[in-house]
Every structure is written in structure tokens, then in C-alpha cells.
C-alpha positions as MATLAB code, in Angstrom:
seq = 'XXXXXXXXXXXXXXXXXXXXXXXXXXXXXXXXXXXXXXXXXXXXXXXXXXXXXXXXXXXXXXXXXXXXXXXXXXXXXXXXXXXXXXXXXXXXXXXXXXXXXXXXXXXXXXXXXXXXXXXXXXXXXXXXXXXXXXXXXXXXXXXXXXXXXXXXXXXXXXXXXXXXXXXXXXXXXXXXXXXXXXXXXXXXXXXXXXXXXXXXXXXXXXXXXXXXXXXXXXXXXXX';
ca = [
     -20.968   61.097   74.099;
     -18.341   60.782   70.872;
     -16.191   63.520   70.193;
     -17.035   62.492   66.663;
     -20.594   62.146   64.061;
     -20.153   60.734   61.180;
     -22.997   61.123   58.905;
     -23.683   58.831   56.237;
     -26.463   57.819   53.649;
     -27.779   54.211   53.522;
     -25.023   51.708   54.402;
     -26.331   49.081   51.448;
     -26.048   51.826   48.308;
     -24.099   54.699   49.388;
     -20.204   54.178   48.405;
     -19.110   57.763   49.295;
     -20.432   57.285   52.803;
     -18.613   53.898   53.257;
     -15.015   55.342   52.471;
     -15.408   58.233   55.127;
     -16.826   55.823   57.550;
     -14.411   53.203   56.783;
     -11.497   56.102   57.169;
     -13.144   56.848   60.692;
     -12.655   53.607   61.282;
      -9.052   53.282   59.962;
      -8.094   55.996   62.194;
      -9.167   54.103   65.561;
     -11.626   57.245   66.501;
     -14.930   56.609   68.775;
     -17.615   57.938   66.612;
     -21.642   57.809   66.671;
     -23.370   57.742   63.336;
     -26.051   59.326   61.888;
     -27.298   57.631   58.962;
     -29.443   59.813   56.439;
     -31.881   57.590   54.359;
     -31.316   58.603   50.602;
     -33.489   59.935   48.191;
     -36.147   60.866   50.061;
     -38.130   64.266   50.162;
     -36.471   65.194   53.523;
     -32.940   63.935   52.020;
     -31.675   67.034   51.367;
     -32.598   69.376   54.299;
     -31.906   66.465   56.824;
     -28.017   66.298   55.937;
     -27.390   69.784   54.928;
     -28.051   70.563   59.314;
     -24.865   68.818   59.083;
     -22.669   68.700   55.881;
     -22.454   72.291   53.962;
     -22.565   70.806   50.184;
     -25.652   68.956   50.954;
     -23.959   65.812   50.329;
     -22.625   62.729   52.369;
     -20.213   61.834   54.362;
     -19.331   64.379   56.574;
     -17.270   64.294   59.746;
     -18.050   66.060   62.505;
     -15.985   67.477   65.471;
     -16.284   69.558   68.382;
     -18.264   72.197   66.304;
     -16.192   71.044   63.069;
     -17.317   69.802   59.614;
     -15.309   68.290   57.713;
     -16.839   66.826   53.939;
     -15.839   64.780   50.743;
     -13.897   61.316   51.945;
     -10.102   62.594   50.940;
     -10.694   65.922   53.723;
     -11.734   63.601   56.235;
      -8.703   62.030   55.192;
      -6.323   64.138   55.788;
      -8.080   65.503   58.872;
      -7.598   62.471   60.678;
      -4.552   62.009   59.869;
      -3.724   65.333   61.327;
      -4.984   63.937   64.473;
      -3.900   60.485   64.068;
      -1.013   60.449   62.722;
       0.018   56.758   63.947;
      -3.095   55.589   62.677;
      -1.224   55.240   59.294;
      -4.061   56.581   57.027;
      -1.186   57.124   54.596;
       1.796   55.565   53.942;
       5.147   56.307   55.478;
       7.395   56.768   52.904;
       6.925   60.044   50.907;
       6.946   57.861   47.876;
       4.300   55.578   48.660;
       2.262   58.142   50.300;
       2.482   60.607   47.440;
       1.158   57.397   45.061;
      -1.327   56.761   47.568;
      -2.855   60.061   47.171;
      -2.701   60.129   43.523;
      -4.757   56.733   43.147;
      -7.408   57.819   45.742;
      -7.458   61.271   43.723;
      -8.001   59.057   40.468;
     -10.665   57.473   42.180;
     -12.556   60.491   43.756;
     -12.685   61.902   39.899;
     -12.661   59.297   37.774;
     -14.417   55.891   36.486;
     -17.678   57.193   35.966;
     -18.649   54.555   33.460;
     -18.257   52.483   36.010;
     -20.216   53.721   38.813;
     -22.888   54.361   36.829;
     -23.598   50.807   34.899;
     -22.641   49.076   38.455;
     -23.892   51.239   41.339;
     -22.919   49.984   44.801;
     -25.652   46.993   46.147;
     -24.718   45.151   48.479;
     -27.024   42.981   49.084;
     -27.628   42.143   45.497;
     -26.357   39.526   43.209;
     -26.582   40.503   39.205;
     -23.635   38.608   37.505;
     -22.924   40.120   34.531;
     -25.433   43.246   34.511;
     -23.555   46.587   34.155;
     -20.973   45.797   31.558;
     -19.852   47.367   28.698;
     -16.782   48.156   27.066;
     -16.233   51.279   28.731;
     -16.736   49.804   32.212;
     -14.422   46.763   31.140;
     -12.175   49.726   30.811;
     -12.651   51.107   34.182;
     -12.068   47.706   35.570;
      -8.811   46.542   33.819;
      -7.066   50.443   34.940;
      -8.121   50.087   38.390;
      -7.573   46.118   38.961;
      -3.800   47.490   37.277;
      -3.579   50.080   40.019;
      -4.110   47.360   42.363;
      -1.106   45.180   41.097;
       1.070   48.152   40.518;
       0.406   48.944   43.957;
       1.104   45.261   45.737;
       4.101   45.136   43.614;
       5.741   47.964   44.286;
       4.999   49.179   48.171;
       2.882   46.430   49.649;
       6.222   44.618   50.839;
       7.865   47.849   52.065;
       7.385   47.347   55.513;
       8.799   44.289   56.711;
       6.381   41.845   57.902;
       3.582   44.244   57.485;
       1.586   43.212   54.443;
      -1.709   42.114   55.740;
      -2.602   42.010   52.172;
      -3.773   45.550   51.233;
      -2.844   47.801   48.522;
       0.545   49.240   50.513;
       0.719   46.552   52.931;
      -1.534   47.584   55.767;
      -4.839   49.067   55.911;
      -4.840   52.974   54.497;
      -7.373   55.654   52.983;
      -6.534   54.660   49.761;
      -7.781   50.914   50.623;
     -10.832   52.798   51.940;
     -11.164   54.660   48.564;
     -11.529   51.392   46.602;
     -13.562   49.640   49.036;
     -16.879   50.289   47.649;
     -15.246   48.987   43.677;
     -14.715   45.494   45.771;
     -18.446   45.186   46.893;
     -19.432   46.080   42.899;
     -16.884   43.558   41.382;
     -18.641   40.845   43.598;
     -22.236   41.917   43.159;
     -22.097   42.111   39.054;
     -19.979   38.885   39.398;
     -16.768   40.442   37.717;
     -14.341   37.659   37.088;
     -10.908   39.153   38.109;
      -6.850   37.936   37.883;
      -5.914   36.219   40.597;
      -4.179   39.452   42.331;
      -7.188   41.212   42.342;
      -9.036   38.620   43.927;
      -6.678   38.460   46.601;
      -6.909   42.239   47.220;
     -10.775   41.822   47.196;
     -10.923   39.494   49.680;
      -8.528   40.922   52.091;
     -10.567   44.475   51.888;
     -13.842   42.532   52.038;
     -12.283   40.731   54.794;
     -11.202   43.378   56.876;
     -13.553   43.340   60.169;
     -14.807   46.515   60.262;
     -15.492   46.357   56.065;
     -17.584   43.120   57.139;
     -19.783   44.989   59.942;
     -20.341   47.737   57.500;
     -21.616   44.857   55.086;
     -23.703   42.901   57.658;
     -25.243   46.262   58.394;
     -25.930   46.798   55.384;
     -27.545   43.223   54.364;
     -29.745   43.876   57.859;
     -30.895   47.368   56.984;
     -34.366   48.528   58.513;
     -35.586   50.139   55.451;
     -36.578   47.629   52.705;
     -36.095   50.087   49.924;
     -38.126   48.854   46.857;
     -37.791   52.166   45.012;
     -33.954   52.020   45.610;
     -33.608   48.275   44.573;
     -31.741   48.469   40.854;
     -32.773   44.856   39.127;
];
């Protein structure tokens, strides 16, 4: 039996459960999962046995919980510090935390007009000038990012936002799978990035899970 739970909602719609999973993941810990259909009457109830605000993800350990996707963060990488959830320079890692920061509390234009859905294709749906706006800061973050710590470590960039895989690639993971489900056309950068986050293997079992889930959710389905 894991040391580790990690309890998420549906793989297919929930985006906050992806980046804590995806961090577990990251950090190169054995974990079981405990996946917490949303919206549902027993929702609630069912994940606050395990996560104090009620919400998801939440990592648990050896009596532990740890919630909201930055804590688990940092928690495991307390205990993992070679996992290289965060940069190694003090610079990059300090800019690392500030973008996934930005993302925990911002762009809520855009996750509300394009809500995670993975398995759905609606090109175009979603956008307005106030999402445009979401899009065009973070697809800047990206650049700004690549251009300025991606090379850092020689012989290290594997294509992700500081080179190699980190939290804060986690953090944006989720706006990849909307910019490819509304169909968001994107610079040629941001592309790049997209497809080396969506590319990343455990990203793509998290995506095949979610294309495969068991519960055909009709009332969760947003076209």
C-alpha cells in the first residue's frame, strides 16, 4: 500500500485536480488515487473524509493532508527535493512561483468561458475579449519564461517553461488542454510549449484516462 492518496475529481473536467496529480507525478512519488465524481449529491461529504476545505486535490500522507495544488507543491518538494519541482536558481525559482501564484488567482474570464473538457472539441466557443486577454498575458508568460530560464541548464531544455518539467508547468497544464479544445490559434512558441506539456507521458495518461472515463456524464457535458 502507497505511502501516498491523492484525491482528485473527474480526470476529463477537473483542472485543479490535474495540477496536484500531475505535481505527484513530477515528484516521482508512488501514489493510489481516489477519484471523487463531481457534482453529485454525495460530492461534498465524500471528499471532505479527506480534504478539510471540501475541495479537490488533496494529498495525503501518513495521517497528513495536504490541499490547494501550490501546498502540495511545496510539500513535495520538501521531500523531494531532487525531484526539481522548482527551479534551481533562486531567480528562476522565485519567477516560477510568482507565475504559478498568478495562475492559482487569476484569469477567471478565462476559466469560466473555456472550462477544462477534454474530450471535447468546440473551436471557437468561449471567446471574448476578456478571455483573448487572458490568453495573450499567459501565452506572454510562456515566452518570457523560454526566453529567459528555459536554456539555463545546459542541455536540459526538454522544452518546458524553465527547461525541464516543474510545478509551474503543472500549473498551466490544464490552460494547454483548453487552448486545444476551443481551438485557440496560438504563436508559434506557444504551440511548441503546448505540445511538449501535452506531450509529456504522464500528461498523456492523465488525458487517455480521461477520454476513457467510466462515467458518461451528460449533465457535465458543456456544448
Amino acid at each position: 500500500m502507497a505511502d501516498f492518496t491523492v484525491v482528485i475529481g473527474n480526470k476529463n473536467y477537473s483542472s485543479w485536480s490535474l495540477r496536484g496529480w500531475l505535481m505527484a507525478r513530477i515528484a516521482g512519488i508512488e501514489f493510489e488515487e481516489i477519484i471523487v465524481p463531481l457534482d453529485l449529491p454525495e460530492t461534498q461529504p465524500t471528499i471532505r473524509k479527506h480534504s478539510p476545505s471540501g475541495r479537490v486535490p488533496a494529498l495525503l500522507h501518513r495521517g497528513l493532508a495536504v490541499w490547494e495544488s501550490i501546498a502540495i507543491a511545496e510539500y513535495l518538494n520538501d521531500l523531494k527535493p531532487e525531484a526539481g519541482l522548482w527551479p534551481a536558481s533562486s531567480a528562476a525559482r522565485a519567477h516560477a512561483r510568482s507565475i504559478s501564484a498568478e495562475m492559482h488567482a487569476g484569469f477567471a474570464d478565462l476559466r469560466n468561458n473555456m472550462p477544462m473538457n477534454i474530450r471535447a472539441a468546440y473551436p471557437g466557443k468561449g471567446m471574448t475579449p476578456a478571455v483573448r486577454a487572458d490568453i495573450e498575458r499567459i501565452t506572454g508568460l510562456w515566452r518570457d519564461c523560454r526566453k529567459r530560464f528555459a536554456g539555463a541548464v545546459a542541455n536540459k531544455d526538454e522544452g518546458f517553461l524553465f527547461g525541464t518539467i516543474s510545478a509551474a508547468d503543472a500549473m498551466y497544464a490544464p490552460v494547454a488542454t483548453r487552448l486545444r479544445t476551443y481551438g485557440v490559434p496560438l504563436d508559434s512558441d506557444s504551440e511548441a510549449y503546448c505540445t511538449a506539456i501535452l506531450g509529456y507521458p504522464p500528461m498523456k495518461a492523465w488525458i487517455d484516462d480521461a477520454k476513457n472515463e467510466p462515467w458518461l456524464i451528460q449533465a457535465y457535458e458543456l456544448g
